[in-house]
SESELO-57344 format. One record per atom (N, C-alpha, C, O): residue in one letter; y, z, x. Coordinates in steps of 0.05 Angstrom, whole numbers, plus 32768, in hexadecimal, padded with zeros to 4 digits. Each point is the difference from the previous one (the first is absolute). Example, Ala and Ser with C-alpha at 12.3 -4.5 7.8 and 13.67 -1.06 7.14 Angstrom:
# residues 2
a7F8E809C8108a801880007FEEa801880008012a8000800D8015s80157FE57FE4s801880018010s8016800E7FF1s80168004800A
# end
This chain:
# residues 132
x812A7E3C7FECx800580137FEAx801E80057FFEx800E800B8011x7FF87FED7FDDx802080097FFDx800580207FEDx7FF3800C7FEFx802E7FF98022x8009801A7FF8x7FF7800F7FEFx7FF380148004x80147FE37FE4x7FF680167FE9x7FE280038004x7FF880177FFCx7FF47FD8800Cx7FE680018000x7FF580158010x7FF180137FFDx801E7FE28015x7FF280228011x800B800D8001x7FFC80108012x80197FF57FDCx800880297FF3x7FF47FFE7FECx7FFC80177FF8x7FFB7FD77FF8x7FE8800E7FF0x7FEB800E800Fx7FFA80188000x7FF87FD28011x7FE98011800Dx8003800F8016x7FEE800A800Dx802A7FF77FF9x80078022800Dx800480167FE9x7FFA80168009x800F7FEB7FDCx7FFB80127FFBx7FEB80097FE9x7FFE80157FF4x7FF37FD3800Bx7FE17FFE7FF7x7FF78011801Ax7FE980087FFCx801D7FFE8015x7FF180028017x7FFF801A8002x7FEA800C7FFFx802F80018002x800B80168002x7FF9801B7FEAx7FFC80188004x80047FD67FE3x7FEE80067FE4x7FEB800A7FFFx7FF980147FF3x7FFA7FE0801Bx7FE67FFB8003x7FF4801B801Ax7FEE80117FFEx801B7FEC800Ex7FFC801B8016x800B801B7FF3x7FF680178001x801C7FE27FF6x800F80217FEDx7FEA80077FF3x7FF780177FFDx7FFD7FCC7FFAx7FED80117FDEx7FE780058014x7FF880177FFCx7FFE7FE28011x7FE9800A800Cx800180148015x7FEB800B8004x802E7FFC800Cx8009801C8003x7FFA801C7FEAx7FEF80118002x80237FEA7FEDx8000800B7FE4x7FE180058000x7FF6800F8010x7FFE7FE57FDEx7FE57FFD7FF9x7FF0800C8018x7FE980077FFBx80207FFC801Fx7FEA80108013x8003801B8004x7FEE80108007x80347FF77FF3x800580167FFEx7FF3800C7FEFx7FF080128006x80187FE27FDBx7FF780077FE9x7FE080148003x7FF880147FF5x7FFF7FDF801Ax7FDD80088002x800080198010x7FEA800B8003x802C80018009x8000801C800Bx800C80137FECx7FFA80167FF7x801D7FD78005x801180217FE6x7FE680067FE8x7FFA80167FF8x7FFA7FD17FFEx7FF180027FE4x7FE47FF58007x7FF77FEB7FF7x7FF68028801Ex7FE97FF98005x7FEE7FFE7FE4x7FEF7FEF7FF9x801880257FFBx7FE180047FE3x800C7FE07FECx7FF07FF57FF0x802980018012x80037FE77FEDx7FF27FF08010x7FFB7FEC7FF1x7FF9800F8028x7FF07FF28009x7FE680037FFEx7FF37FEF7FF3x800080278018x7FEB80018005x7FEC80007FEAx7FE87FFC8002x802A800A7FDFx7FFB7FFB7FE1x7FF37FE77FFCx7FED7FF87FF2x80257FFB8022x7FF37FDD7FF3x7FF17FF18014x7FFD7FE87FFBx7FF88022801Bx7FE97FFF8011x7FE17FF57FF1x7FF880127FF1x80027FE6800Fx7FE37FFD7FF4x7FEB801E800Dx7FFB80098016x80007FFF7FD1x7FED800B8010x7FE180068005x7FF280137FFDx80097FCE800Ex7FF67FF6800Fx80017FF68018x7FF27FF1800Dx8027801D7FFAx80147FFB801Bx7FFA801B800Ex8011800F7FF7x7FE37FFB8017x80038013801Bx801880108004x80127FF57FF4x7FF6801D8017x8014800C800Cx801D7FF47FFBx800D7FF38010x7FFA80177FD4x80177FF87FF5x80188003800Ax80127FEF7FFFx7FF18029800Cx8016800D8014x800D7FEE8018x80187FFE8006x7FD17FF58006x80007FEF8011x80037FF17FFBx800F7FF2800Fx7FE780047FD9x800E7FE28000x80217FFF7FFCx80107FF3800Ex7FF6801E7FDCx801980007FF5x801B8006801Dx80167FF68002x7FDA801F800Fx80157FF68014x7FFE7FF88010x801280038011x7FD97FEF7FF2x7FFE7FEC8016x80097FE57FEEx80057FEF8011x7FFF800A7FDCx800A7FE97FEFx801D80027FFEx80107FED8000x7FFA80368000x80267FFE8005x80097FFD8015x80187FFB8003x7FD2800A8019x800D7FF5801Bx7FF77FE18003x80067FFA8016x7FF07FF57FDFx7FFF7FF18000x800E7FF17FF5x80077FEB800Cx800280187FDBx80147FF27FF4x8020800B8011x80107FEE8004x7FF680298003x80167FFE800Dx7FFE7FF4801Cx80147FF38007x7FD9800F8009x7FFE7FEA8017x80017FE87FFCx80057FF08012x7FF880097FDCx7FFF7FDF7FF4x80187FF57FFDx80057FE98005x8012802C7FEFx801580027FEDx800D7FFE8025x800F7FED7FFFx7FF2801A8017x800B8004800Cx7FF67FE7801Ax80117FFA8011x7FD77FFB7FEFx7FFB7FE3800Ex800E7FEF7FEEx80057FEC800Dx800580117FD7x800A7FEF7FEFx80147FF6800Fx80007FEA800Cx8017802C7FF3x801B7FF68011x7FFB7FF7801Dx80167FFA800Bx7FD580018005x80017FF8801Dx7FFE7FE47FF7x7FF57FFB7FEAx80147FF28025x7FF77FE67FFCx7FE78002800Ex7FEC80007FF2x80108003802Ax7FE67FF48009x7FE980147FF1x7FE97FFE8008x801D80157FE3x7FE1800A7FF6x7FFB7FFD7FDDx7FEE80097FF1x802B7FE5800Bx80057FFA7FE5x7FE77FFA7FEFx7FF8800E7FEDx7FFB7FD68020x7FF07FF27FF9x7FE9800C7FF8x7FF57FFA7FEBx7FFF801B802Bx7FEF801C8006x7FF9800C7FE1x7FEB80017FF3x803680088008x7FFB80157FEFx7FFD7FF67FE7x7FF2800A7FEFx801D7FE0800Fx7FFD7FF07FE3x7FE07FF47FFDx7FF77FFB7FEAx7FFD8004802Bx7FDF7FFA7FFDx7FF480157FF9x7FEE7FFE7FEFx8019801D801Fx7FF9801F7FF9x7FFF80007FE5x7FEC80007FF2x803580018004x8003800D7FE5x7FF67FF27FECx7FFF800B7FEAx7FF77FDB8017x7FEE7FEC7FF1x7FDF80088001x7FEF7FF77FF1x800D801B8021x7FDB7FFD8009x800180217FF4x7FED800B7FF6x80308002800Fx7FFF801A7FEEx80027FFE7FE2x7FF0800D7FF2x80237FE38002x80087FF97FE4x7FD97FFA7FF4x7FF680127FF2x7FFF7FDC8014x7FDF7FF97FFFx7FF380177FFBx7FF680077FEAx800A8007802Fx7FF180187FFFx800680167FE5x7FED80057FF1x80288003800Dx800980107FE9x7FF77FF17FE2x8000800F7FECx7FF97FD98010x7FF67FF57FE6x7FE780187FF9x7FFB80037FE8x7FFC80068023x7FE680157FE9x800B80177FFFx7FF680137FF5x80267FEE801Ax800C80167FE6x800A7FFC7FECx800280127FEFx80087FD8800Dx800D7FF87FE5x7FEF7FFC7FEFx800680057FE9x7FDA7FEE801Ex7FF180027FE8x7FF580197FFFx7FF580067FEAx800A800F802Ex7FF080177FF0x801780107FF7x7FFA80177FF8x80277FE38006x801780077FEDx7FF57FF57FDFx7FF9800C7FEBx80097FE1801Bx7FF37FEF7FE0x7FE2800D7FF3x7FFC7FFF7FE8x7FF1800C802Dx7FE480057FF5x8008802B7FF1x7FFA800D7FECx80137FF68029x8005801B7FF4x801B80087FF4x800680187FFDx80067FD87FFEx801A80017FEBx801E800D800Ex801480057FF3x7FE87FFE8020x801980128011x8014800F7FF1x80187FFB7FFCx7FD5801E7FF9x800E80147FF9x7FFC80198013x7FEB800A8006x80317FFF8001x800F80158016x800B80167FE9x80077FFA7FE9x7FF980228023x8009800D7FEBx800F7FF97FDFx801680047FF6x7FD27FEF8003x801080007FE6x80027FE37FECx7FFA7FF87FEAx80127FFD8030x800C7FE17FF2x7FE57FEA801Ax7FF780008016x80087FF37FD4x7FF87FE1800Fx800D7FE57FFBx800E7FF47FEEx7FE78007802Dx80137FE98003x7FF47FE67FE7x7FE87FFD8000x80277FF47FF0x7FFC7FEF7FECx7FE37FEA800Bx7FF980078017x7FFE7FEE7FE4x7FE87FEF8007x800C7FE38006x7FF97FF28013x801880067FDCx800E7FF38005x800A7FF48018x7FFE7FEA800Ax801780378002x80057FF98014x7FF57FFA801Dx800C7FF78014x7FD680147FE7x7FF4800B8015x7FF07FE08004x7FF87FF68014x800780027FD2x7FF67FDD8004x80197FF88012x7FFC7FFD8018x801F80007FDAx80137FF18014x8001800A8024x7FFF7FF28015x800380247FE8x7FFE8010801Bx7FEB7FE88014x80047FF88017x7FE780027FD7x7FDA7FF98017x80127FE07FFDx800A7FF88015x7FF77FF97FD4x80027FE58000x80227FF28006x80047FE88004x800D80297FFBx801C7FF38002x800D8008801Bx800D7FF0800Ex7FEC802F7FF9x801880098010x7FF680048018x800D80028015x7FC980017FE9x7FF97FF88022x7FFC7FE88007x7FFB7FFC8018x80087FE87FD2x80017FE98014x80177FF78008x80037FF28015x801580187FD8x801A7FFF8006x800C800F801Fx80107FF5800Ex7FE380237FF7x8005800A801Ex7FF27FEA8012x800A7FF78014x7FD580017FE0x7FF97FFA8018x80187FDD8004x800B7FF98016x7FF77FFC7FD7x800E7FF28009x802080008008x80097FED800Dx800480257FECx80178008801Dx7FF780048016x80077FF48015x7FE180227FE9x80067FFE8021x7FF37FE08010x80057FF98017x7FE87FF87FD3x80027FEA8010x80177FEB800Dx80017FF48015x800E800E7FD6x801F7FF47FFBx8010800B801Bx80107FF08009x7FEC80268002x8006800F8012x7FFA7FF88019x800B7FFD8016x7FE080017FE1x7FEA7FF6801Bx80057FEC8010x800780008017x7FF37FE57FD4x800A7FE88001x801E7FFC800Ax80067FEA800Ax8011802E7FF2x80157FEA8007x800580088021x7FF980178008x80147FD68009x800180058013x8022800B8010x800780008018x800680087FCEx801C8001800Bx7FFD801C8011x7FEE80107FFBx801D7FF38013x8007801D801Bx800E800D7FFDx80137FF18000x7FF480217FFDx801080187FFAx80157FFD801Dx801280118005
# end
């Protein structure tokens, strides 16, 4: 792998743990924007929602190890999966939050563009074998 290549995927890498840091935090400051879009047909929403932001920040934080890299990028792929029946029960009940909803539109791109697009970084991730 030459130079520039792997400062891309160091800071694909690095990217990539920020936003799923972020995103685990996110699920403590703004529990009710989560637990909104839970199915509910889902059990104990509370729990999931933060047991899903320590998960995503533990993930966010095996990312940067090399020897648990691999780990987490299989994690955040078997988690990315899991979260698909919220995006369709986003789509079945229109995701409206005080007021405004989110466009339908987007909530198509959200399910079909931007979770196969994660799951495939973190495969991309997965797969490469450069070491920090």
């Amino acid at each position: 792998m030459n130079y520039f290549s792997c400062m891309i995927y160091k800071i694909s890498l690095y990217v990539m743990a920020t936003f799923y840091f972020f995103a685990g935090v996110n699920h403590f400051i703004k529990p009710d924007t989560y637990k909104k879009i839970i199915p509910t047909y889902i059990p104990f929403h509370s729990l999931i929602n933060y047991s899903t932001g320590f998960i995503e920040i533990g993930l966010a934080a095996l990312l940067v190890i090399p020897r648990t890299r691999r780990f987490a990028c299989m994690m955040l792929i078997v988690m990315l999966i899991f979260f698909i029946p919220v995006h369709i029960y986003m789509l079945e009940t229109g995701s409206c939050y005080n007021g405004k909803c989110i466009p339908q539109w987007l909530l198509w791109v959200r399910l079909l563009v931007l979770q196969p697009l994660l799951i495939f970084w973190a495969l991309k991730i997965r797969n490469n074998t450069v070491k920090n």
